[in-house]
PDB file of N, CA, C, O and CB in Angstrom:
ATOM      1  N   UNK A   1    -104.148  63.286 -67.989  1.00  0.00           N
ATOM      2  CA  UNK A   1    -104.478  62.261 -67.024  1.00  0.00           C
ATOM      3  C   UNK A   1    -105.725  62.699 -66.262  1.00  0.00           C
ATOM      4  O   UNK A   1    -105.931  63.827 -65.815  1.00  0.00           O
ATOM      5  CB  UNK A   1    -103.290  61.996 -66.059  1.00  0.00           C
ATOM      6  N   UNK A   2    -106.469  61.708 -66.187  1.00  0.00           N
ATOM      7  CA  UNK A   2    -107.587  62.135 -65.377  1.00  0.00           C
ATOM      8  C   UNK A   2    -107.682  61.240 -63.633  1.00  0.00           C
ATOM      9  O   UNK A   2    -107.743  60.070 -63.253  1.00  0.00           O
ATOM     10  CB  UNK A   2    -109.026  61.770 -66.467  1.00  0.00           C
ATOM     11  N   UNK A   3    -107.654  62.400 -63.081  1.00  0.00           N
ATOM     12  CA  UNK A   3    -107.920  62.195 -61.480  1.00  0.00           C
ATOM     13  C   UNK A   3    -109.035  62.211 -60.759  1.00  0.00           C
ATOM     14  O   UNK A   3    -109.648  63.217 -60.402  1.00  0.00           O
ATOM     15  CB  UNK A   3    -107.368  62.998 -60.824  1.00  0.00           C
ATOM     16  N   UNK A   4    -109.414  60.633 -60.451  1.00  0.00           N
ATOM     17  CA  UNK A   4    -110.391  60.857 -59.647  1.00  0.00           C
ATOM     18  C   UNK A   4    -110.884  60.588 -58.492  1.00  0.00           C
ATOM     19  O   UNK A   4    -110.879  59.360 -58.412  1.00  0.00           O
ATOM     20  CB  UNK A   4    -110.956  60.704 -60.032  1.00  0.00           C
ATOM     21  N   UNK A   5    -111.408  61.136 -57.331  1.00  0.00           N
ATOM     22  CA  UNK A   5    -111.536  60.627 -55.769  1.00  0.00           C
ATOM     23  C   UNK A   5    -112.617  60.088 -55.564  1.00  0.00           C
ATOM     24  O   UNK A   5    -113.710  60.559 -55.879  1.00  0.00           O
ATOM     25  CB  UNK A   5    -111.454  61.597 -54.712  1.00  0.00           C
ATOM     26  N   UNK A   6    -112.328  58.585 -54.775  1.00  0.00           N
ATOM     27  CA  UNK A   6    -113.243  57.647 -54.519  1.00  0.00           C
ATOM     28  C   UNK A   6    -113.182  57.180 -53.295  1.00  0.00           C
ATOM     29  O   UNK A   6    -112.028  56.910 -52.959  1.00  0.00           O
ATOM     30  CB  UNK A   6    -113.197  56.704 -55.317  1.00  0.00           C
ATOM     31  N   UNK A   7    -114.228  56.922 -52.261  1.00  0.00           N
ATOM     32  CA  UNK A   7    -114.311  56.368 -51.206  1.00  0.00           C
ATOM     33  C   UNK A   7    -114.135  54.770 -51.506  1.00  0.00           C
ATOM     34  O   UNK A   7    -114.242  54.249 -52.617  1.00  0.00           O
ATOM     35  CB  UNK A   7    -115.533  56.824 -50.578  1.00  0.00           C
ATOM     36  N   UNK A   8    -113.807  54.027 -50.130  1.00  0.00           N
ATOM     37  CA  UNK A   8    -113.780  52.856 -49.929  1.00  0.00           C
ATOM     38  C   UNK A   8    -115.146  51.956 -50.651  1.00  0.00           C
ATOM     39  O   UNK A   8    -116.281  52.074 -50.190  1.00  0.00           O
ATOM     40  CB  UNK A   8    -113.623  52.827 -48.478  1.00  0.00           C
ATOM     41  N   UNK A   9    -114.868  51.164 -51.697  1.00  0.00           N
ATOM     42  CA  UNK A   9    -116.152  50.754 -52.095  1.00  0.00           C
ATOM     43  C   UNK A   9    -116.873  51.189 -52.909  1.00  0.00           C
ATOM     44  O   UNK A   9    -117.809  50.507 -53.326  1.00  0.00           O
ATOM     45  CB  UNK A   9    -116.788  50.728 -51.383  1.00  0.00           C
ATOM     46  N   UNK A  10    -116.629  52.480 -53.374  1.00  0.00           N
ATOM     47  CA  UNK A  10    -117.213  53.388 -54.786  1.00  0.00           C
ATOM     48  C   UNK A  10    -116.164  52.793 -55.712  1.00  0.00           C
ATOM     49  O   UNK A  10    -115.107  52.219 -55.447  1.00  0.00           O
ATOM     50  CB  UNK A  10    -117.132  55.403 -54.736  1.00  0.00           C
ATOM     51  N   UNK A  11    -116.835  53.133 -57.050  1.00  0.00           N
ATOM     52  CA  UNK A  11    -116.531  52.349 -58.326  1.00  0.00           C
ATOM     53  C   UNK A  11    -116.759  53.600 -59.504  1.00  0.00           C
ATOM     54  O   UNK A  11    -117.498  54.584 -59.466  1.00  0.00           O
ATOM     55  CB  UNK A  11    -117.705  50.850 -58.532  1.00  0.00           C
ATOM     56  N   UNK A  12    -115.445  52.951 -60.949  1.00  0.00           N
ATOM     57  CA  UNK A  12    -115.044  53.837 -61.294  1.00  0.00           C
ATOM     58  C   UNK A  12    -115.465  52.763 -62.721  1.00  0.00           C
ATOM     59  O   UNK A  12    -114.822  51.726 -62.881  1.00  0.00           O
ATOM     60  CB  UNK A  12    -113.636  54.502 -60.685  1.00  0.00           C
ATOM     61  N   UNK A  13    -116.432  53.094 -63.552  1.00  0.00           N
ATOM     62  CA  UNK A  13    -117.060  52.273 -64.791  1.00  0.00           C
ATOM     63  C   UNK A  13    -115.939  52.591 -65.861  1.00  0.00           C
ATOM     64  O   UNK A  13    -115.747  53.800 -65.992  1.00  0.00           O
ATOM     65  CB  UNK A  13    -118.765  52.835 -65.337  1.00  0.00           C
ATOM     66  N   UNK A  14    -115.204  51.823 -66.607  1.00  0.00           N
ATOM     67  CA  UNK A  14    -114.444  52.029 -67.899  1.00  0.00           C
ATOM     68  C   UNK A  14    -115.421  51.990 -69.439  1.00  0.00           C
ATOM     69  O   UNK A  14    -115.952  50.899 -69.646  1.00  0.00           O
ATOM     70  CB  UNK A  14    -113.270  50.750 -67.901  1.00  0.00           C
ATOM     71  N   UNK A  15    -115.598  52.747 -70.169  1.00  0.00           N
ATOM     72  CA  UNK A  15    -115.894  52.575 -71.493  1.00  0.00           C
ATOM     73  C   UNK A  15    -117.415  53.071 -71.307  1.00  0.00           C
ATOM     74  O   UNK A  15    -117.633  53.882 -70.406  1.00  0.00           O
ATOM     75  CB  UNK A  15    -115.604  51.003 -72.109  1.00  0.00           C
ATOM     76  N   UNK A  16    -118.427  52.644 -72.076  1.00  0.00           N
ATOM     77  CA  UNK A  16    -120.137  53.137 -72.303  1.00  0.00           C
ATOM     78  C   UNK A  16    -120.581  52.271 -70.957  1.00  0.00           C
ATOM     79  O   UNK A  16    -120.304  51.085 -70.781  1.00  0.00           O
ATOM     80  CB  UNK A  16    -121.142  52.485 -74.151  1.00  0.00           C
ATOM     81  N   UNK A  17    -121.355  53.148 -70.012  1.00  0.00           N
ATOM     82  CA  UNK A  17    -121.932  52.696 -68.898  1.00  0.00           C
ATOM     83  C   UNK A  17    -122.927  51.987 -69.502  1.00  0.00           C
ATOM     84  O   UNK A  17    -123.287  51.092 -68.738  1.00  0.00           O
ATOM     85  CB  UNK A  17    -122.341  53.672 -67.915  1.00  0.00           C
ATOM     86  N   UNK A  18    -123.552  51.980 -70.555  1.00  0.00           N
ATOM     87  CA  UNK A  18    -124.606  50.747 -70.818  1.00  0.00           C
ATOM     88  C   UNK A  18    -123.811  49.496 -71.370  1.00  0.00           C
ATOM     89  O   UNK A  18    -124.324  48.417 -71.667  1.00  0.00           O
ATOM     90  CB  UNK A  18    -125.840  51.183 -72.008  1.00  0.00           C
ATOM     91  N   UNK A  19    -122.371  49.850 -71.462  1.00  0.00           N
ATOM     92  CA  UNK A  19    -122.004  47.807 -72.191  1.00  0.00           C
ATOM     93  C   UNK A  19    -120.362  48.307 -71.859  1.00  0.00           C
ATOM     94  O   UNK A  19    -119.647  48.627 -72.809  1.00  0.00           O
ATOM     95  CB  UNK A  19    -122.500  47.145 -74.846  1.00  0.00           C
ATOM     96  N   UNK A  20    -119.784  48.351 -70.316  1.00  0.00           N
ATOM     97  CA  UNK A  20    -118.643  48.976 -70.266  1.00  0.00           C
ATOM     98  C   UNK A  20    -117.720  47.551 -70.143  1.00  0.00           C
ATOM     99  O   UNK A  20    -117.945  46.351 -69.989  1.00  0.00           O
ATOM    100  CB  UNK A  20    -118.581  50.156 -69.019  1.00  0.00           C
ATOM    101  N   UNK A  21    -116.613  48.382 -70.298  1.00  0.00           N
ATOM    102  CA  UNK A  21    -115.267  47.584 -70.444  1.00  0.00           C
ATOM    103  C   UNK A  21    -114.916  46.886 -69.591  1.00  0.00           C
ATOM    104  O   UNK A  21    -114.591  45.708 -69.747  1.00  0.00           O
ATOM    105  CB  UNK A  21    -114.236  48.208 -70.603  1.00  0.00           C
ATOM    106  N   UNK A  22    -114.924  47.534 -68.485  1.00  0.00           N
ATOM    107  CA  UNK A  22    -114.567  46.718 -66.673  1.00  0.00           C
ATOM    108  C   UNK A  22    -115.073  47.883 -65.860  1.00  0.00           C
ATOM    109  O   UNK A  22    -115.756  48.840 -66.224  1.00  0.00           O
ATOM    110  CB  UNK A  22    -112.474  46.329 -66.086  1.00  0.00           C
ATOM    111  N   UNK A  23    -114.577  47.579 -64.671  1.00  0.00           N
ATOM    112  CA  UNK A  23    -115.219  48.718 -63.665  1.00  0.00           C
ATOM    113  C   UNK A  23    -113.648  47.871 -62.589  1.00  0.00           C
ATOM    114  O   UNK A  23    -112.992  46.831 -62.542  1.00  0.00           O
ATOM    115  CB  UNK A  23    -117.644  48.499 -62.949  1.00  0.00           C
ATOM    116  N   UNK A  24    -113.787  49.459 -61.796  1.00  0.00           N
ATOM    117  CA  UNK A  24    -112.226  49.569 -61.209  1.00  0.00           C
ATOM    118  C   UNK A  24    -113.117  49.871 -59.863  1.00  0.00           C
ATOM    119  O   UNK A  24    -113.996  50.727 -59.958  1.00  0.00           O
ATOM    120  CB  UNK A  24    -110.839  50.997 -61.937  1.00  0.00           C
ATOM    121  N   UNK A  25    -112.954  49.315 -58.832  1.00  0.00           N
ATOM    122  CA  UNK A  25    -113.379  49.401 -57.045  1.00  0.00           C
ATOM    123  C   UNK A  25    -112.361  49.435 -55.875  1.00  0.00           C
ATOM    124  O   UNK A  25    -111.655  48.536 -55.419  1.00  0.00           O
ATOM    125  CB  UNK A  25    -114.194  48.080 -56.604  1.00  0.00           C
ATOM    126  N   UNK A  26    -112.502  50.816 -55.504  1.00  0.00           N
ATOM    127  CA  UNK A  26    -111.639  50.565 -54.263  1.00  0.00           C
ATOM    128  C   UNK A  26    -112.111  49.606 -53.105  1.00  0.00           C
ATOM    129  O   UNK A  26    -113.128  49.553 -52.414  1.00  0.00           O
ATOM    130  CB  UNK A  26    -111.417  51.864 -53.633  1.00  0.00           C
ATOM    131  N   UNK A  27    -111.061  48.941 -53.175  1.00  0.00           N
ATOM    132  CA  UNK A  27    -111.347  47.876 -52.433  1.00  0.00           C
ATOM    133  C   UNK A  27    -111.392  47.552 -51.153  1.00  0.00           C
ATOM    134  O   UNK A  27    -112.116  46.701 -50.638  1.00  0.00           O
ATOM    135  CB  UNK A  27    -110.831  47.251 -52.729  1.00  0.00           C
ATOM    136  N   UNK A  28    -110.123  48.666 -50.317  1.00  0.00           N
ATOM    137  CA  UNK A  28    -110.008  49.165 -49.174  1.00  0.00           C
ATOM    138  C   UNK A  28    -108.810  50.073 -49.280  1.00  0.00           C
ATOM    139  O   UNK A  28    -107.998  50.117 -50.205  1.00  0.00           O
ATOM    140  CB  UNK A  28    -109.954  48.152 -48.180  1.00  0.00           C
ATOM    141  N   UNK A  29    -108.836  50.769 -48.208  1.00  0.00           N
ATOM    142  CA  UNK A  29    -107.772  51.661 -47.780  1.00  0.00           C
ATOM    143  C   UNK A  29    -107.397  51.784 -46.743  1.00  0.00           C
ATOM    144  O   UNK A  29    -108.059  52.411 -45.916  1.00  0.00           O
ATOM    145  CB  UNK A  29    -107.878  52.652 -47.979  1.00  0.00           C
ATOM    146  N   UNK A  30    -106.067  51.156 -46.413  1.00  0.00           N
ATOM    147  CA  UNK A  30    -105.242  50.910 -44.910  1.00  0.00           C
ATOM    148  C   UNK A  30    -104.092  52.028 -45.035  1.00  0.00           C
ATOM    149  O   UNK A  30    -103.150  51.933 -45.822  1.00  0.00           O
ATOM    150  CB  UNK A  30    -104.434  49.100 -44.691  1.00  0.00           C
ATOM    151  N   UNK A  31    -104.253  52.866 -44.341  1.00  0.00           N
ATOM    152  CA  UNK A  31    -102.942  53.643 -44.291  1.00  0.00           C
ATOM    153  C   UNK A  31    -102.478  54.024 -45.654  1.00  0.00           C
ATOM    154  O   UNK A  31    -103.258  53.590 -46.501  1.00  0.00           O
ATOM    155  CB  UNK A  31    -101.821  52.823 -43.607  1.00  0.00           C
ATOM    156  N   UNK A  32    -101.423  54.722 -46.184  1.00  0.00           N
ATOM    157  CA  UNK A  32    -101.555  54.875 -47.213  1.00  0.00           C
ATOM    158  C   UNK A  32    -101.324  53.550 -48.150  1.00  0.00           C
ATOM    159  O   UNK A  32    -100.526  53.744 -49.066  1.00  0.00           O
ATOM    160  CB  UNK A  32    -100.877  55.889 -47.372  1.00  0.00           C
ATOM    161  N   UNK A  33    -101.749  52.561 -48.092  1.00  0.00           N
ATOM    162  CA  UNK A  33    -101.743  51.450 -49.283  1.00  0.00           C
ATOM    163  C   UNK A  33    -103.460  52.039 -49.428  1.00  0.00           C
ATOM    164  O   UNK A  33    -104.265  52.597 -48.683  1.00  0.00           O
ATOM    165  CB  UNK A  33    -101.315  49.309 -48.771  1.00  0.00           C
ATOM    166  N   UNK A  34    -103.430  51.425 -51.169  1.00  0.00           N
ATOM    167  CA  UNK A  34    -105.007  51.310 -51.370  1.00  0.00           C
ATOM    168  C   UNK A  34    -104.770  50.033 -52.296  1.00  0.00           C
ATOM    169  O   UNK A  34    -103.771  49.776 -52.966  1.00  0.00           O
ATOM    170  CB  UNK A  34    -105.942  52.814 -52.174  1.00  0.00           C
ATOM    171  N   UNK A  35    -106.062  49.226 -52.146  1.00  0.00           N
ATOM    172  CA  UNK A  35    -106.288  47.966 -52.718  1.00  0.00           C
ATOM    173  C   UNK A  35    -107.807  48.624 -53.671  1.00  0.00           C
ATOM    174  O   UNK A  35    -108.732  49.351 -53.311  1.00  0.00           O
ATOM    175  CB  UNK A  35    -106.515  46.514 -51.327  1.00  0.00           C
ATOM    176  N   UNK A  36    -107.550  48.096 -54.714  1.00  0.00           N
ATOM    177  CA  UNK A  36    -107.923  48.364 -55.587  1.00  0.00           C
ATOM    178  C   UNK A  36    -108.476  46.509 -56.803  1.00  0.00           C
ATOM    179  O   UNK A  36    -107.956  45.424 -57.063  1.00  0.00           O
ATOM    180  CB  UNK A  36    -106.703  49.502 -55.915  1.00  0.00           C
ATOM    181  N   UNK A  37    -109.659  47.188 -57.101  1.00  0.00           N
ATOM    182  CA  UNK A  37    -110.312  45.572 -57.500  1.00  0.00           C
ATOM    183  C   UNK A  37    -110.650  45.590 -58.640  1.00  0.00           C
ATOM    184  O   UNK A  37    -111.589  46.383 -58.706  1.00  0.00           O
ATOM    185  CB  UNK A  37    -111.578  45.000 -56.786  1.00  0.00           C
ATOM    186  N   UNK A  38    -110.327  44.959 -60.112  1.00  0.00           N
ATOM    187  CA  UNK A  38    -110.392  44.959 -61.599  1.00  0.00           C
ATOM    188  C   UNK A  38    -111.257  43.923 -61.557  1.00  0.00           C
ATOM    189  O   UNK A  38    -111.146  42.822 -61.018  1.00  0.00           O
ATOM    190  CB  UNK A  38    -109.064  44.768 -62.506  1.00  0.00           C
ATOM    191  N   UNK A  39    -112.513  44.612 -62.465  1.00  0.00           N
ATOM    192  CA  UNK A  39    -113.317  43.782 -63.246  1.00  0.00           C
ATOM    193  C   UNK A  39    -113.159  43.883 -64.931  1.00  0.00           C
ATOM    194  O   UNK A  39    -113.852  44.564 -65.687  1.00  0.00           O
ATOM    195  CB  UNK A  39    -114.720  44.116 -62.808  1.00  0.00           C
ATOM    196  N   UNK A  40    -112.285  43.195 -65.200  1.00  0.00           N
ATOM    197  CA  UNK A  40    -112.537  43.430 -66.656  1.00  0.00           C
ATOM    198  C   UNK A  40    -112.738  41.787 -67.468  1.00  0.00           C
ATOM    199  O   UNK A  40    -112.404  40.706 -66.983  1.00  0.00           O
ATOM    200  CB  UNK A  40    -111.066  44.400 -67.312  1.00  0.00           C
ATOM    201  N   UNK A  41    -113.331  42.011 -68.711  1.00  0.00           N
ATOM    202  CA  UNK A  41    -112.959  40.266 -69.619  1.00  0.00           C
ATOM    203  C   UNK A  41    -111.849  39.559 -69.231  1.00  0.00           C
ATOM    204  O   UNK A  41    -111.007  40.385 -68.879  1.00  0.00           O
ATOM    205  CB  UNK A  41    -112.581  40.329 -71.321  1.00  0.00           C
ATOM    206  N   UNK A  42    -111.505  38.650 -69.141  1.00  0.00           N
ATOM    207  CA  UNK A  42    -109.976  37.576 -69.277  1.00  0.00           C
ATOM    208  C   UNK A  42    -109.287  38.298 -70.594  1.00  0.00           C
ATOM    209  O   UNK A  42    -108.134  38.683 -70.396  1.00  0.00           O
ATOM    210  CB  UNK A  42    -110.361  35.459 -69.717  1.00  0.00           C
ATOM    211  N   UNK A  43    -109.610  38.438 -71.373  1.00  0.00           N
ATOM    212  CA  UNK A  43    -109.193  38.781 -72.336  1.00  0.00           C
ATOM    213  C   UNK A  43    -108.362  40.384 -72.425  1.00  0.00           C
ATOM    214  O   UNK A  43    -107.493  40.730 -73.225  1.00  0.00           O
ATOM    215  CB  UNK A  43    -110.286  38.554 -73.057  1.00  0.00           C
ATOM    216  N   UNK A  44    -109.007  41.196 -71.263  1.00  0.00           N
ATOM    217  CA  UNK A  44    -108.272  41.960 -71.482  1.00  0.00           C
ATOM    218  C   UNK A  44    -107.084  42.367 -70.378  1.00  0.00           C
ATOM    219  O   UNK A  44    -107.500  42.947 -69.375  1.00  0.00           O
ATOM    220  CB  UNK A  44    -109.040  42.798 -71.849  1.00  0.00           C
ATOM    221  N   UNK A  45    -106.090  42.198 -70.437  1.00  0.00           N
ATOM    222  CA  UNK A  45    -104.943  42.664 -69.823  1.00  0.00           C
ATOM    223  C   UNK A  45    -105.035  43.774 -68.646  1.00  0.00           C
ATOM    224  O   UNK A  45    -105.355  44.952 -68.806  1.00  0.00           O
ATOM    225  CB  UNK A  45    -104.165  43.149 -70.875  1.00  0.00           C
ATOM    226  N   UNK A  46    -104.703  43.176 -67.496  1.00  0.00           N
ATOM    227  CA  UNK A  46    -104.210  44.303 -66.606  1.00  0.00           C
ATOM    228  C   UNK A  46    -103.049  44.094 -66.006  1.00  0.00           C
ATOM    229  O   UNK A  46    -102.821  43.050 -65.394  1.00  0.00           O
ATOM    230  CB  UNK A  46    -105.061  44.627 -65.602  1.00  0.00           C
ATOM    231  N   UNK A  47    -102.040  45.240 -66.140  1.00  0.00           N
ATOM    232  CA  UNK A  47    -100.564  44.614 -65.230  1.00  0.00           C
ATOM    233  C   UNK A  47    -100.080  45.940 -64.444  1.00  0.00           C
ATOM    234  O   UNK A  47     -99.859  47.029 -64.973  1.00  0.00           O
ATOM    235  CB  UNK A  47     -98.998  43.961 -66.455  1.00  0.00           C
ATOM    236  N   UNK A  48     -99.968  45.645 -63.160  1.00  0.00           N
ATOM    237  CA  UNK A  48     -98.999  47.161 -62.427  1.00  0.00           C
ATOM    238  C   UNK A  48     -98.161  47.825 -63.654  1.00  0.00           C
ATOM    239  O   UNK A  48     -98.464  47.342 -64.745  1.00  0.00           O
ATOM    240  CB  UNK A  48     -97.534  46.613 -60.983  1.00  0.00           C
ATOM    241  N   UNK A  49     -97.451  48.548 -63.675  1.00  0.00           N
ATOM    242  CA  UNK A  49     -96.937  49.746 -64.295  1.00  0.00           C
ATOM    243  C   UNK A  49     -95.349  49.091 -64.508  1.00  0.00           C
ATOM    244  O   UNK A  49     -94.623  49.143 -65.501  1.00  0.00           O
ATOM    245  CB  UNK A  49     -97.118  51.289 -63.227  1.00  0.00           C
ATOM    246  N   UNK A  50     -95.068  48.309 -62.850  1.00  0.00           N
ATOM    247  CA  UNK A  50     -93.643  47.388 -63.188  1.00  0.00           C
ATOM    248  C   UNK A  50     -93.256  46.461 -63.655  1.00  0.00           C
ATOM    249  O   UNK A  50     -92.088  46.252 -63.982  1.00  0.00           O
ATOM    250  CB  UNK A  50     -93.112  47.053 -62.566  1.00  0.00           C
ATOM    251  N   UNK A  51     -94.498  45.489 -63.810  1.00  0.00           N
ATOM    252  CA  UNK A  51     -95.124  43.834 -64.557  1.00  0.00           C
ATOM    253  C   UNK A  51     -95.084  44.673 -66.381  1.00  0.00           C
ATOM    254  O   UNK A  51     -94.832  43.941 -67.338  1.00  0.00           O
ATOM    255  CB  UNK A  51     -97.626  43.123 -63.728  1.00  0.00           C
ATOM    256  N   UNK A  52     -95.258  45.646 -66.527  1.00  0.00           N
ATOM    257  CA  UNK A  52     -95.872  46.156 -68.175  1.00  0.00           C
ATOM    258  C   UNK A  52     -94.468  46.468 -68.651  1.00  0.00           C
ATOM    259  O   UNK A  52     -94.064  46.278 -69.799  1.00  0.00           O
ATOM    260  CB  UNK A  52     -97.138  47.796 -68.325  1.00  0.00           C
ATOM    261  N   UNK A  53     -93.889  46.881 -67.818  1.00  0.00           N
ATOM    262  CA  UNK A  53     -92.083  47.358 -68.105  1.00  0.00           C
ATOM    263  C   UNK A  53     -91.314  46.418 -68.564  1.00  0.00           C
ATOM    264  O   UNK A  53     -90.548  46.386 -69.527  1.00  0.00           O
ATOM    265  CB  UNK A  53     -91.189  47.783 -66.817  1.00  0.00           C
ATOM    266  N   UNK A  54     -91.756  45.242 -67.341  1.00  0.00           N
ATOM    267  CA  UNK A  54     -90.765  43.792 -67.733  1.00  0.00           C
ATOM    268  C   UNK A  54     -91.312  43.283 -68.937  1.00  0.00           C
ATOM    269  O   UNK A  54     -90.584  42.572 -69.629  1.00  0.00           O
ATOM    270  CB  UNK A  54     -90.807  42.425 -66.549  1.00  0.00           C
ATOM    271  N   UNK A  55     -92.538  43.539 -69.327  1.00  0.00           N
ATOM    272  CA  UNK A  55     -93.383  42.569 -70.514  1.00  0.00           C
ATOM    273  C   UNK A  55     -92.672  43.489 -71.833  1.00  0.00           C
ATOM    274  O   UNK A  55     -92.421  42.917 -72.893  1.00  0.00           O
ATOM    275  CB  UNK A  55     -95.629  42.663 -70.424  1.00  0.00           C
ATOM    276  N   UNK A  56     -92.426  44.745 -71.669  1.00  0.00           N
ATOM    277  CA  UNK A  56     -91.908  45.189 -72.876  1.00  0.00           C
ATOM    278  C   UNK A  56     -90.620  44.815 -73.053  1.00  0.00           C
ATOM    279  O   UNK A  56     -90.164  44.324 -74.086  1.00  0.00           O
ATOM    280  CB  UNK A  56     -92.001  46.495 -73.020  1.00  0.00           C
ATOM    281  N   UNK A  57     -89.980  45.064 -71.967  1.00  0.00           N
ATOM    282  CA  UNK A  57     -88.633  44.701 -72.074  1.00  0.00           C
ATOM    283  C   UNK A  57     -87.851  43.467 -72.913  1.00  0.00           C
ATOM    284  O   UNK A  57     -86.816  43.351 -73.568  1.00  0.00           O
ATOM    285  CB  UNK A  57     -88.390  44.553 -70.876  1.00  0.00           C
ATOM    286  N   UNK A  58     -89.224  42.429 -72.401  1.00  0.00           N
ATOM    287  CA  UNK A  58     -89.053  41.083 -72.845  1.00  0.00           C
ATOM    288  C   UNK A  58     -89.142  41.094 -74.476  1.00  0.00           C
ATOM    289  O   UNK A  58     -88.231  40.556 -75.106  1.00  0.00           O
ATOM    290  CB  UNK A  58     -90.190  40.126 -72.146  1.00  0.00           C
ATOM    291  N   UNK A  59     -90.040  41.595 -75.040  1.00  0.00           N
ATOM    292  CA  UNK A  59     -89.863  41.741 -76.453  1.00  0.00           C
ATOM    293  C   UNK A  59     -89.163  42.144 -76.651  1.00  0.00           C
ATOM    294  O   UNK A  59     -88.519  43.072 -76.162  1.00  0.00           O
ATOM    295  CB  UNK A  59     -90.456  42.161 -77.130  1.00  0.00           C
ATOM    296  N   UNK A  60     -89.016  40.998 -78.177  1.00  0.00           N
ATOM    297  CA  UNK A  60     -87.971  41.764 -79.587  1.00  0.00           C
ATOM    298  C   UNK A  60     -87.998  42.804 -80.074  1.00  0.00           C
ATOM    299  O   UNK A  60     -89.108  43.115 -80.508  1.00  0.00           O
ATOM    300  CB  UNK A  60     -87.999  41.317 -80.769  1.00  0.00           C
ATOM    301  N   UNK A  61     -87.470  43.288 -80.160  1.00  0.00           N
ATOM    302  CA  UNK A  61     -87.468  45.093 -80.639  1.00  0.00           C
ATOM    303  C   UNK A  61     -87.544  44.876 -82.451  1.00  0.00           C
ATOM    304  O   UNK A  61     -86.554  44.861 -83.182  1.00  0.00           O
ATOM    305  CB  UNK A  61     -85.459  46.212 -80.012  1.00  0.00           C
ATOM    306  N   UNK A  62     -88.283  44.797 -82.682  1.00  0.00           N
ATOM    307  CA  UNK A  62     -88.582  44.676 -84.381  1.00  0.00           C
ATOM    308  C   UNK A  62     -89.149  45.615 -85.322  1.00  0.00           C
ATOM    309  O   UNK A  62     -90.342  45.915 -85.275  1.00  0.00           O
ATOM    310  CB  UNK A  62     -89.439  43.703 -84.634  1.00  0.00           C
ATOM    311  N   UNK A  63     -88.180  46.192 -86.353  1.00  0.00           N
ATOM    312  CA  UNK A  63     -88.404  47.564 -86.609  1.00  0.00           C
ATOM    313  C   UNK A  63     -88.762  47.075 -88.061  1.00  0.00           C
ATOM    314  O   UNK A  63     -88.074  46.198 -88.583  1.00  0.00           O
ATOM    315  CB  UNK A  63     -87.104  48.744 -86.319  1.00  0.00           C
ATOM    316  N   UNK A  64     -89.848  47.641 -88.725  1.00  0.00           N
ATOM    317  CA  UNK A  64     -90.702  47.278 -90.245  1.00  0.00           C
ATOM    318  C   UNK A  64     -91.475  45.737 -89.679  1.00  0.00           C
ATOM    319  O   UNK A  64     -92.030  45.285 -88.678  1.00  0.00           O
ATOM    320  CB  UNK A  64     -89.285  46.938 -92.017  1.00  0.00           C
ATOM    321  N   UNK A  65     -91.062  45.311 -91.114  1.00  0.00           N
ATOM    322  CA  UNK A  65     -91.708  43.909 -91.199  1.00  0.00           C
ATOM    323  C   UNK A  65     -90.483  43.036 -92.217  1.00  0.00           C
ATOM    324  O   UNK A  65     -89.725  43.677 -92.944  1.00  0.00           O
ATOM    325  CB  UNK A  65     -93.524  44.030 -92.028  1.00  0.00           C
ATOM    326  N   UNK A  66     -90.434  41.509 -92.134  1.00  0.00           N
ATOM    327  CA  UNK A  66     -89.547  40.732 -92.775  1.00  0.00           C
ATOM    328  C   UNK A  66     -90.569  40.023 -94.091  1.00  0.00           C
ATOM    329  O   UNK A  66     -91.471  39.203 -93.925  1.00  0.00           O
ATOM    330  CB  UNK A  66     -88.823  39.613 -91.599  1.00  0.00           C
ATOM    331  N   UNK A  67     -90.225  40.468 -95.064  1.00  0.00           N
ATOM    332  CA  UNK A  67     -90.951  39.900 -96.199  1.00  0.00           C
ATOM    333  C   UNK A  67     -89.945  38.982 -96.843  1.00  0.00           C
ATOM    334  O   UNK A  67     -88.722  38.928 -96.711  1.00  0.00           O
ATOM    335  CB  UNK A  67     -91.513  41.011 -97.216  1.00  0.00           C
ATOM    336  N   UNK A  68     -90.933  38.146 -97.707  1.00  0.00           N
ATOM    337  CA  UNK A  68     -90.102  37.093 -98.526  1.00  0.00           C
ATOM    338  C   UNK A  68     -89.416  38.080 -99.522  1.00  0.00           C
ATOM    339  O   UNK A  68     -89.733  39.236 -99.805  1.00  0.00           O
ATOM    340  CB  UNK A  68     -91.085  35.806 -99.353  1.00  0.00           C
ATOM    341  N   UNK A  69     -88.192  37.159-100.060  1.00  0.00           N
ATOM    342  CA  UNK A  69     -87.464  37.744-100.895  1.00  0.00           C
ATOM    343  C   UNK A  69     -88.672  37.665-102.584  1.00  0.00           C
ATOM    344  O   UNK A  69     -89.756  37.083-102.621  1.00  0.00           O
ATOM    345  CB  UNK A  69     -85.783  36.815-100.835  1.00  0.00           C
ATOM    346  N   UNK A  70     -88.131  38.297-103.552  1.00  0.00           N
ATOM    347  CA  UNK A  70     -89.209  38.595-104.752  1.00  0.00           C
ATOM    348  C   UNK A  70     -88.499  37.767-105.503  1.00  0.00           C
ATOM    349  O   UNK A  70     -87.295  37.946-105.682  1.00  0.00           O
ATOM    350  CB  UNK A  70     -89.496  40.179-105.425  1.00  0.00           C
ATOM    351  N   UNK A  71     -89.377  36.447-106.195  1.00  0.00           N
ATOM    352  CA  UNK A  71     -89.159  34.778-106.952  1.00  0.00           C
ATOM    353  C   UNK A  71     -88.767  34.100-106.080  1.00  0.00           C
ATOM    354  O   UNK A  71     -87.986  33.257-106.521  1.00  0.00           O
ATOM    355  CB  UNK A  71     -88.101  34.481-108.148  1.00  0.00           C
ATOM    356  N   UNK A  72     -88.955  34.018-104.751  1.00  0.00           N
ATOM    357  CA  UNK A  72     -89.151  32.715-103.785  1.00  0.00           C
ATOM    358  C   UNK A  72     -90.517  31.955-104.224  1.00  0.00           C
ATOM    359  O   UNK A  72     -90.875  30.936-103.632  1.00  0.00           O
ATOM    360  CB  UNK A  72     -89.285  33.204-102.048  1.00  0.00           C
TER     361      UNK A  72
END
């Protein structure tokens, strides 16, 4: 895991700084809450850690793959 310290308003670039993925900004810091600000595509997914739990949860647990039977 990588740890890193950022002031209020400094920014944390994801992927090649010339064509990056999103960029992550602290957004403020009140006491110990920190707000924190995602720039990434629509396309790509961001969910708290407890939103990603429920999303797995929700899936079917599907182990291989279901193929047609052989002379269907």
């Amino acid at each position: 895991m990588l740890v890193i310290t950022r002031r209020e308003g400094e920014e944390v670039v994801i992927g090649d700084p010339s064509d990056p993925i999103g960029v992550v900004r602290v957004a403020g810091i009140k006491g110990d809450r920190v707000r924190l600000a995602f720039e990434f595509p629509r396309e790509v997914a961001v969910h708290r850690r407890e939103v990603a739990e429920q999303i797995l949860e929700q899936r079917p647990h599907v182990v291989g793959e279901i193929k047609p039977a052989v002379g269907s």
